[in-house]
N, C-alpha and C positions, 0 to 999 in steps of 0.2 A: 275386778274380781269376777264378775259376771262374768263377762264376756272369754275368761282364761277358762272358768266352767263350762260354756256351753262347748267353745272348743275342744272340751278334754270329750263332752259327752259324745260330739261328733264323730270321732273318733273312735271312740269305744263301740260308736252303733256302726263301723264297718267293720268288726272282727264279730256282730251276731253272725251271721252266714258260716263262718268258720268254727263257730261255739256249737251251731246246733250241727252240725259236721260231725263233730269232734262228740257230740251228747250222743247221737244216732249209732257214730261207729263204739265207743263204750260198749252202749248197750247191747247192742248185735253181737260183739265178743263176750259179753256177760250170761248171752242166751245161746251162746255156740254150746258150750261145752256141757248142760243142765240138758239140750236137746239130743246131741250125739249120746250122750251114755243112756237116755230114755232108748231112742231107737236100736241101739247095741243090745239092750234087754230089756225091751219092751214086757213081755212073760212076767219080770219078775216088779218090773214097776207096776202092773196091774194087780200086781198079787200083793205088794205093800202097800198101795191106795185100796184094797181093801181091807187090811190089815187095821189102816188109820180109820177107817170108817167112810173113804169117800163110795158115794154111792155109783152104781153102775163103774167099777174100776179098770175094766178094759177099755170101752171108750172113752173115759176121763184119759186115760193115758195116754191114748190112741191121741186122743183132741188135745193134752197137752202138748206130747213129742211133738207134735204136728203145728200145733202155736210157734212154739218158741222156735221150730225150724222156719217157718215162715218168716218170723220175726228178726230172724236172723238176714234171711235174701231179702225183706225188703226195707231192714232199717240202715240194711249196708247202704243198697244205691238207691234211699229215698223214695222209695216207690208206695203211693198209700200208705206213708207214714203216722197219718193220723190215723186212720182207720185201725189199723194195726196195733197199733197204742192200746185200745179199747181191750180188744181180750187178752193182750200180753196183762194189764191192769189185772185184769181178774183174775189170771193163773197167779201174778202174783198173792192177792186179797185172799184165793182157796192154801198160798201157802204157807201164807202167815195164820189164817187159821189153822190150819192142819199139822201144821209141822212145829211151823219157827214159836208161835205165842208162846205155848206155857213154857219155852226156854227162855224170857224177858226178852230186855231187848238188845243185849250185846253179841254181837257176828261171833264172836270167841267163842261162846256157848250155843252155838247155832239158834239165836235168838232173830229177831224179825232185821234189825237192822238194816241189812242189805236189802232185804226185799222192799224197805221203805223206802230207800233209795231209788230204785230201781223203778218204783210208784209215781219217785215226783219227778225224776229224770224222761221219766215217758208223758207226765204234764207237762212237763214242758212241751213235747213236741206234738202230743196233741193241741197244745195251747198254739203254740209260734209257729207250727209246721217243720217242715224239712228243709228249709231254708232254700237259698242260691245252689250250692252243690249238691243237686238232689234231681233225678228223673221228673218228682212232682212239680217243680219248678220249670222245669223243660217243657211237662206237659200243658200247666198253665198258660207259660207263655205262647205255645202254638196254639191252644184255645182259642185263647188272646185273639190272636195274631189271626187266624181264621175265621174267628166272627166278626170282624168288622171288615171283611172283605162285601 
C-alpha cells in the first residue's frame, strides 16, 4: 500500500511544472482584461479611485493599469514571476478593501471572492515559483550553468 502511494505521488509531482503553467497563465488572462479597460480610460479610473477614496487617484491608477499590464507579460512567459506576485498581491488587498468588502464575499454580488482567489493563486507562485515552463527557469539554469564554469 505504501509503495502504490509513493508511486501515485511521483507522479503527481511531474504534472507541478504543468500546474504552475497552467496557475501563471489563469492569472495573466484574469489581469488582461481589469488592465486593458484601465488603460482605455485611464481619465475616468482616476476619477472613480477618487470617488472610492483612494488617495493620490491618478497615480494609483497610473500604477495600477501599469501592474496588472505588467503582470500580464510577465506571468505569461514567467519572467520575475515571483517578484511580480508581490504588487499584483496588493492591487488586489487595495481591491478588496475598496471595492469588493462591504459587498461580502460572493463574486455574484461583486463581493471579494475572486480577488481572494487571485491572492492565493499568486501564493502560490510566489511560494513554488514559475516552474519548468517559464523564462525564470531558463535563466536559473544558465546561472547555473555559468557559475561553475
Amino acid at each position: 500500500m505504501i509503495e502504490k502511494y509513493k508511486w501515485i505521488i511521483q507522479h503527481f509531482d511531474k504534472l507541478k511544472d504543468i500546474h504552475l503553467l497552467a496557475v501563471r497563465l489563469i492569472l495573466a488572462y484574469g489581469f488582461y482584461n481589469p488592465a486593458i479597460m484601465k488603460w482605455q480610460n485611464i481619465n475616468s479610473v482616476a476619477e472613480w479611485f477618487g470617488e472610492i477614496g483612494i488617495p493620490f487617484p491618478t497615480l494609483n491608477a497610473y500604477m495600477a493599469a501599469s501592474t496588472e499590464m505588467a503582470g500580464v507579460a510577465l506571468l505569461t512567459f514567467g519572467l520575475a514571476s515571483r517578484i511580480i506576485s508581490v504588487p499584483l498581491i496588493f492591487v488586489m488587498i487595495v481591491a478588496i478593501v475598496t471595492v469588493h468588502f462591504g459587498n461580502g464575499f460572493e463574486s455574484g454580488n461583486n463581493g471579494f471572492e475572486i480577488p481572494v482567489y487571485y491572492i492565493i493563486l499568486l501564493m502560490v507562485v510566489l511560494i513554488y515559483g514559475a516552474g519548468k515552463f517559464s523564462f525564470d527557469y531558463l535563466l536559473r539554469a544558465r546561472m547555473n550553468y555559468t557559475s561553475s564554469d
